[in-house]
N, C-alpha and C positions, 0 to 999 in steps of 0.2 A: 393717433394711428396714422397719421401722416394724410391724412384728408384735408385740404383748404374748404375754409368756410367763408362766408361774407363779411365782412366786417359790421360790426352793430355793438349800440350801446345800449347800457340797460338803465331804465329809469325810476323812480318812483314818483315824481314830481313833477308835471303839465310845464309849467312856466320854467325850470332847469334845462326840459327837454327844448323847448321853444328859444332858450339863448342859444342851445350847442347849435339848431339849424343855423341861427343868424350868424354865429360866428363862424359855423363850416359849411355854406351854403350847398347843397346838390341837392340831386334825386334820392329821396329816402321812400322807404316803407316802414307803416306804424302796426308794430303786431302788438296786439296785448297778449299778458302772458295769464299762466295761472287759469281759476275757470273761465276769466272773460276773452280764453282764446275760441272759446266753442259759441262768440256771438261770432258770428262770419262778416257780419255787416260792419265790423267795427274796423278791420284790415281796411287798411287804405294803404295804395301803391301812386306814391307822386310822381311827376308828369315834367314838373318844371327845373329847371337847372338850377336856381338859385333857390329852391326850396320854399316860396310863398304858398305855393299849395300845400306841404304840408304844415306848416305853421298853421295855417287858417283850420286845417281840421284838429290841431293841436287846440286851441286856443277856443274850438265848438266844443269837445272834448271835455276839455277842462271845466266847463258849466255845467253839459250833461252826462257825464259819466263819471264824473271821478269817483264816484262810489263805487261804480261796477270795477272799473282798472286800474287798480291798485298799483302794479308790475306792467312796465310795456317796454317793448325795444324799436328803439329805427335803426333802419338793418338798410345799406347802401343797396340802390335798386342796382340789378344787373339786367343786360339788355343782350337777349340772345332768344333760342329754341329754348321750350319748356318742355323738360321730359326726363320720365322716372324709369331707371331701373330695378328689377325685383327678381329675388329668386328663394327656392327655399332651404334651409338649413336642417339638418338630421343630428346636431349635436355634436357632431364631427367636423364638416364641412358642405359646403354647398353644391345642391344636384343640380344636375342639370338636364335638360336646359333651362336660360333666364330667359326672364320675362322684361319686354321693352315697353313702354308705354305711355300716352298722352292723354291725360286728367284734362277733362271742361268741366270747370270748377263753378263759370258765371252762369248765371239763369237765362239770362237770351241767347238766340245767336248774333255771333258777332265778338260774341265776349263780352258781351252788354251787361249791367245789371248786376243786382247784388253778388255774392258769393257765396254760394251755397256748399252744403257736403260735396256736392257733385250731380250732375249732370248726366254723364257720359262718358265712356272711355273708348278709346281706338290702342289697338297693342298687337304684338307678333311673339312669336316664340324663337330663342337665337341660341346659339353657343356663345360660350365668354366671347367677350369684345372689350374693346377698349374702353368703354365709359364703365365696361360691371370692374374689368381690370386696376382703373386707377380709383374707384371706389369701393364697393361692399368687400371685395376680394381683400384688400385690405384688413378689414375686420374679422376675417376671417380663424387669426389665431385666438382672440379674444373672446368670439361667440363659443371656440370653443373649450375655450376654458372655462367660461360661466354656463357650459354644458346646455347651451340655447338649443330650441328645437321649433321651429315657423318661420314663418315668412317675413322675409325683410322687403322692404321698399323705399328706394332715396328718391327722392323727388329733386330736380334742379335745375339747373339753367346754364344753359353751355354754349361758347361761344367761341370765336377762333382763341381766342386766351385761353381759355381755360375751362373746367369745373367748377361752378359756384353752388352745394348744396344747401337745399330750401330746408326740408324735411326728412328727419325717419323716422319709420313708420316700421315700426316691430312687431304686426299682429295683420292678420288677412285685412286689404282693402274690401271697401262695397262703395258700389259696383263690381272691382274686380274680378273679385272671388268666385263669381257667376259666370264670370265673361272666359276667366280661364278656364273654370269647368269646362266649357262649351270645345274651348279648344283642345283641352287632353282627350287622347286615344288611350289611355291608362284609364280605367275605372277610377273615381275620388275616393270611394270606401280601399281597397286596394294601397292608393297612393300616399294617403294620411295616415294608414296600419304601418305601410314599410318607413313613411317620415319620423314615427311616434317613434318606432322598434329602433332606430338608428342604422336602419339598410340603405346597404351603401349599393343604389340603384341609380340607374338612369330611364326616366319617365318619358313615354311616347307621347307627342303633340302633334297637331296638325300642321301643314304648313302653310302661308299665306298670311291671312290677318282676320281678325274677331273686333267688332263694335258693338259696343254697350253702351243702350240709349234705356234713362229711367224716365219712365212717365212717373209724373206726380199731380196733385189736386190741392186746393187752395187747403191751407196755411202756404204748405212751401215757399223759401225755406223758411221762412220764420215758426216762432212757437206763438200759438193764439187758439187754446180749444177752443174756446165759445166758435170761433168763425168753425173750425174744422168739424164740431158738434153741426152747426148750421146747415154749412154747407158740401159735405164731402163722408159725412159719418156714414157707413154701412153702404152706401154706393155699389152697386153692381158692377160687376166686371165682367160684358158683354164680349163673345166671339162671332162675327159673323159667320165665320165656315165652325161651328161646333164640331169639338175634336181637334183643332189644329191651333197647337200651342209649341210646338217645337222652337225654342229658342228663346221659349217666356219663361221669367224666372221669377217668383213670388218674391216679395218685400213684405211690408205689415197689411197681410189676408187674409181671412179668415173664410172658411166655409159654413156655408149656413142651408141646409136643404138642399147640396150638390153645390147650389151655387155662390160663386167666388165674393166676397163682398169686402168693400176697405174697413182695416182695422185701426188700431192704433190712434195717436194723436198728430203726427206727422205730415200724413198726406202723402208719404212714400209708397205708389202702388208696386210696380213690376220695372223690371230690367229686361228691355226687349234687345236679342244677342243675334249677330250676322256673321258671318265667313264668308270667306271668299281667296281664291289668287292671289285677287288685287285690292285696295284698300275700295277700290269704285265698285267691285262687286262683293265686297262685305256691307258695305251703305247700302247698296242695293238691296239686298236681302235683309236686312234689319230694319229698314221702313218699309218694303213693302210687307215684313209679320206684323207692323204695328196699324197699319192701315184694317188689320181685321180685328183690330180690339176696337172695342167702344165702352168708355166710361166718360158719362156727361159734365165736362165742363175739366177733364185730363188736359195736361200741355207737357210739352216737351221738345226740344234741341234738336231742330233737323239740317243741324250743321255738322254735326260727330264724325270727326276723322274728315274734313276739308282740308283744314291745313297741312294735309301730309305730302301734298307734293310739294308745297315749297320748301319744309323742314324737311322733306327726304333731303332733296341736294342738298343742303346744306350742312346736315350731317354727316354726308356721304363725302361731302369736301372739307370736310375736318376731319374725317376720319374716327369718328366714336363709334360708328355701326360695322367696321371692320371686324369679324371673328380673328381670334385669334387662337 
């Protein structure tokens, strides 16, 4: 569809993939493919230019996992701003407006630490622009020929060269999906009836910027009931002001006698959602909703949506945040 992609090879073999770095030495990233894409922990994004760090995880790899990853790709690292474009499709074509957005993917702040579902997101609501223009737009004649009808989302990495995308992502994000609720002035029952029906509508948003911060409880993100039975199972989901939940979003909850209590196997509690003008008073507003929950022994990211004034300029000096 005329979209550039990264370059990457696909392997089946530890020791094949461990010659090609020798013989083309750079920065790679190792994804596995197949279900061992859903261990997060397993993505490793190397660092070194001659590629010794990835070999040495290749080569760990290759003792303990080769049973889980079967299929893996190293894919040439790129070095830029990380940020996903998204909009929805009615089977026709796509309404607008799109949806701009930055995925904290790692478990600290900082960017620290395994990689998880997610974290947190920081995003705005836009008319086309050049980065939805030289991508999803694109796809456009073909979605509608296989008569698609939801939400797309490319995840990528951009930098004065060019577009390099990561991921797409055919079916609502989460987080997301919560976080852009927060943002439409269109009702979601309303907006999903006209996206289903194929009306060819244009949907009200707010303006400004929405942050969506997930509190979670141990396992996260790993999978281990025993710990989550132990330590996290049925946990109350305390308000200090009772009644003030504006911009909290349920994840796996259950209620039990009125009160909110964790379900699930996860450790995924709630999606706390802010607004604002500015990216500083949507921060503001979504830690201070979070400051009145209490669930003992909760963590979560209270970096979400920092990085956005450096990647503002910068995007803004390339030109992909331009409407067009």
């Amino acid at each position: 569809m005329g979209i550039p992609i990264i370059p990457y090879q696909e392997f089946t073999d530890f020791d094949e993939a461990i010659q090609y770095v020798k013989s083309n030495p750079g920065e790679y990233v190792v994804k596995p493919s197949g279900e061992a894409q859903n261990i997060k922990r397993l993505l490793f994004v190397g660092e070194e230019d001659d590629g010794k760090d990835v070999i040495q995880v290749l080569e760990a790899y290759k003792h303990t996992v080769s049973e889980k990853v079967k299929v893996f790709q190293l894919q040439r690292r790129m070095v830029g701003v990380e940020i996903a474009v998204g909009a929805f499709f009615n089977g026709k074509e796509f309404i607008t407006p799109i949806n701009i957005n930055f995925e904290h993917k790692k478990l600290f702040p900082g960017n620290l630490g395994p990689s998880t579902g997610e974290m947190g997101t920081s995003m705005f609501w836009s008319e086309p622009n050049k980065l939805f223009n030289l991508t999803l737009k694109k796809l456009e004649s073909k979605l509608k020929e296989e008569g698609y009808v939801g939400y797309l989302d490319l995840n990528c990495i951009v930098n004065n060269n060019g577009i390099y995308p990561l991921e797409f992502t055919a079916r609502f994000g989460y987080p997301t999906i919560s976080i852009q609720q927060e943002g439409m002035l269109t009702p979601i029952g309303e907006f999903l009836y006209n996206l289903a029906t194929g009306t060819d509508f244009k949907f009200k948003t707010r303006k400004g910027f929405q942050i969506g911060v997930r509190i979670v409880l141990s396992p996260y993100p790993f999978d281990d009931p025993k710990t989550f039975d132990m330590l996290s199972k049925e946990k109350n989901i305390l308000f200090k002001k009772a009644g003030s939940k504006e911009g909290v979003h349920i994840e796996d909850v259950k209620q039990v006698d009125g009160q909110w209590v964790l379900a699930g196997s996860s450790g995924v509690a709630l999606i706390v959602v802010g607004m604002g003008q500015t990216m500083k008073q949507a921060q503001s507003q979504a830690y201070t909703r979070i400051k009145n929950i209490m669930i003992p022994g909760m963590y979560y990211r209270n970096d979400i949506g920092d990085r956005w004034s450096e990647d503002c300029d910068r995007l803004m000096n390339w030109g992909y945040l331009r409407e067009i």
